[in-house]
C-alpha angles and dihedrals in degrees: 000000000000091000085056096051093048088046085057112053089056119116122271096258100049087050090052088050094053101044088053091050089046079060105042097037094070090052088048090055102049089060092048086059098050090056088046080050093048094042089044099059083048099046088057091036078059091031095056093045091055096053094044085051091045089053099039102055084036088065092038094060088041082052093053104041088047093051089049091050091048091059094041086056099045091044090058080073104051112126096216087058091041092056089046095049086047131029101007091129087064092038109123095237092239090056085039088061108035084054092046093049084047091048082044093061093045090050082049085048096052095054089057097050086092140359091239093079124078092183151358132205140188112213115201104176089188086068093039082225131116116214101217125182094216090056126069091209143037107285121203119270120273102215095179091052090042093058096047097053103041094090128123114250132178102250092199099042113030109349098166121110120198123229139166090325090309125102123228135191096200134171119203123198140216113335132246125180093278095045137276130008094233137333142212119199135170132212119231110214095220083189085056088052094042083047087057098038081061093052096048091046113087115219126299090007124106127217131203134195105189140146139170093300106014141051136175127180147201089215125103121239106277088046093062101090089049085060091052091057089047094058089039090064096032102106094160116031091127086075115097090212107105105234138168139252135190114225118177099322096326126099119208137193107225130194112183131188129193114209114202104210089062097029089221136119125240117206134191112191120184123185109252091218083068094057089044097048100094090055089051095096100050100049082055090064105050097050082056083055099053098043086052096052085049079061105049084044085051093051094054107040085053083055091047081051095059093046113035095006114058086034085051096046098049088051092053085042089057091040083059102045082052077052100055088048089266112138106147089091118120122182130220124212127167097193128078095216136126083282091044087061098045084046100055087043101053087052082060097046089043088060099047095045087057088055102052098037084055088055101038091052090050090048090048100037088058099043087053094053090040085052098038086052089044085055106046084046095068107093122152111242098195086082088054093050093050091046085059094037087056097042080047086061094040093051087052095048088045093231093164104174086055091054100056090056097052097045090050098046088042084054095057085043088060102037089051097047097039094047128125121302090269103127097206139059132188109272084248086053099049081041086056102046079046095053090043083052089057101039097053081043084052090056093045084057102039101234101306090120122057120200122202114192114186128229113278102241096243094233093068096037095098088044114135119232139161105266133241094044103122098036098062087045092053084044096053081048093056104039095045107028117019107032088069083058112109082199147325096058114160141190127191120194112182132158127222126184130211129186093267100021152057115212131195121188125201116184130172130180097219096121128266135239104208089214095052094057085048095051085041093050099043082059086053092056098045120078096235136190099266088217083084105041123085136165114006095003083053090048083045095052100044093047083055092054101050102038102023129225107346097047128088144052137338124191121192132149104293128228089238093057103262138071124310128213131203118192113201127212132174112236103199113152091326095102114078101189102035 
């Protein structure tokens, strides 16, 4: 719902704009799905052939190792090798040859089992001789390769044996203090198996046979460091599921396939650009499609502009400046359309509204003054009967001193509240009226009542404030709460200061009635008629008026036993040092 209201409040042409695209961009996706859909039945067409590809050469090299290792395995009986292995140094020489020439033509037999090998030999260490396919006579024994290749490996796990950079599938036979009794052994061609690699690759693609201590490759070889990256990030390739990998900035489809006779993995990777070329041009397309329809949005948005828009935009401009106070605007159209006569109208409405708003002000401006006089007018005089009542005894009992006192702080009484029509004093000013009011009330009540005010803080002394709003409070203190006090009747008056506000707290410990500070502070909370307010609910009223909402009093259960009293009072650039 937020989003809609935001959408909302934008201007007209943003909103024309938007709506066109809501209806293009539909229409721009659609396409866009078509060509996915497109991509995506030639992605698995390629994908199934992969992995078709993948499965097929996989089998092909299983085909050809376990042919090899089946030979290997039927030769370790022949009888000729056997002879030679055993009992060559009582051969007739005759017998010797004509064994070593038929162990010859097994060995000849054994390289052409696959294209993958490039020899087989037959190693006899009694006879200190090696039988080799690529040789036409018996060649001298190799011990160190002997050695190398006479251990056991698992033909139908990992059969390859590692020698001097060349890769074996060898068989050894019977054992006698210095090894075996004989071995065979073929050589694997890794060029053959990187040939064939090439020709099982399609183009542009790049296949891979690896496994923990072996790799060979269809790249080239400045490609091959491309394929070890690629092995270094491969984590699946055992799965037949073709997926896809990320390498540098290029993205590949990948199809892998373990075979368990080499226990090596072969991988085909294909870059997924290529599978996605055909569709190229289409999506090209679209995307031109797409950019033409945003102009031809933009063109006539722009028209929309110079018809609804600009017309549209003067007329808020002129609402805002109506709003600012400012109504000596006029418009100008040319034109006696459906904006001519808004137009025409709103210069009417502007006048008017001049007019009325004129009248109104005045009307107001001279019923608050009227109201903030009436307040200010209410005092209480029976503090002012009972002042002259108590000067009258004092007289008669000739307490001079006292009478000095009284008269003087009766003076200043007088002199504050009959002061000029200005209708504020400095805060010290309105402290000290207040302070004059106690201490003629501490005479009155000789002493029984004992009144503390607090320093005011010197960055809020010159502040100005409507006069007369301590001296009703400590009033209200002394009417309803200490003057029913035998002794030991206290007031506090202290100030605090916040970052925003100016407090001033009057506390007395003259008792409380919980109902009464309810009933009082409901008052506090109705707008009442002020021909019926007098003392705190006067000081309360005029604070509100001055200052607004946040100013004024708050009454709550005090820490002394008796009522507390907040005053409020805004604090905005009126504090120098704060």
């Amino acid at each position: 719902m937020p989003v809609i209201q935001k959408m909302g409040s934008l201007p007209i042409l943003p909103k024309i704009a938007i709506t066109f695209l809501l209806v293009v961009t539909p229409l721009f996706y659609l396409g866009l799905e078509m060509n996915d859909s497109g991509s995506d039945i030639v992605r698995q067409e390629i994908v199934n052939s992969l992995s078709s590809r993948v499965e097929l050469f996989t089998d092909m090299l299983d085909g050809d190792f376990d042919r090899i290792i089946k030979l290997l395995q039927e030769y370790v009986n022949d009888d000729d090798l056997m002879k030679l292995s055993t009992s060559s140094e009582i051969m007739p020489d005759i017998e010797r040859t004509q064994a070593v020439l038929r162990l010859k033509h097994q060995m000849d037999l054994l390289k052409r089992s696959s294209d993958l090998a490039i020899n087989a030999t037959a190693f006899i260490p009694m006879m200190n001789r090696s039988v080799d396919s690529n040789t036409n006579a018996i060649i001298d024994f190799d011990a160190e390769m002997f050695r190398a290749l006479s251990q056991t490996t698992n033909m139908y796990g990992d059969p390859f044996v590692f020698w001097d950079n060349r890769v074996f599938i060898s068989m050894p036979y019977g054992y006698l203090d210095d090894g075996p009794l004989f071995l065979l052994a073929v050589e694997i061609s890794g060029e053959k198996i990187s040939s064939k690699l090439k020709q099982f690759a399609q183009e542009g693609s790049i296949a891979v046979l690896a496994s923990s201590r072996m790799e060979w490759t269809s790249s080239s070889p400045d490609e091959t460091n491309m394929s070890k990256k690629m092995l270094a990030r491969l984590e699946s390739a055992d799965a037949k599921a073709p997926q896809s990998i990320t390498i540098g900035n290029t993205d590949y489809l990948f199809a892998g396939q373990k075979s368990d006779i080499l226990n090596a993995k072969l991988v085909m990777f294909v870059p997924i650009e290529r599978i996605e070329q055909p569709l190229d041009r289409y999506r090209v397309w679209a995307f031109v499609w797409f950019g033409v329809s945003v102009l031809i949005i933009i063109a006539f948005s722009f028209g929309m502009y110079r018809l609804i828009h600009r017309p549209l935009k003067l007329l808020v401009h002129s609402f805002r400046k109506i709003e600012h106070g400012r109504f000596d605007i006029s418009i100008e159209y040319p034109f006696t359309d459906e904006f001519g006569y808004l137009y025409k109208q709103l210069n009417a409405m502007v006048r008017e509204l001049e007019r009325l708003i004129y009248k109104v002000y005045e009307q107001q401006y001279r019923a608050r003054l009227a109201e903030l006089r009436h307040l200010q007018s209410q005092i209480n005089p029976h503090f002012l009967y009972n002042t002259f009542f108590i000067l009258y005894r004092m007289a008669k009992q000739e307490g001079n001193e006292n009478i000095v006192r009284l008269t003087k702080h009766l003076g200043e009484y007088f002199q504050f509240i009959t002061r000029d029509g200005s209708e504020e004093a400095t805060l010290a000013d309105e402290v000290a009226h207040a302070k004059s009011y106690t201490e003629i009330q501490t005479i009155r009540f000789s002493n029984r009542i004992s009144v503390r005010f607090s320093e005011v803080p010197k960055e809020v002394e010159l502040l100005a404030v409507p006069r007369l709003i301590l001296q009703p409070i400590i009033e209200n203190a002394f009417v309803h709460s200490l003057e029913k006090k035998a002794k030991g009747g206290l007031l506090e008056v202290d100030f605090g200061i916040t970052k925003t506000e100016l407090l001033i707290r009057i506390e007395d410990n003259g008792g409380i009635d919980e109902e009464k500070v309810a009933q009082l502070q409901t008052l506090l909370n109705t707008q009442q008629d002020v021909t019926v307010t007098t003392g705190m609910i006067n000081v309360h009223r005029r604070l509100q008026i001055k200052y607004g909402g946040p100013a004024g009093l708050r009454i709550s259960p005090g820490d002394l036993g008796g009522l507390r009293i907040i005053v409020v009072i805004p604090l905005k650039e009126v504090m120098p040092h704060a």
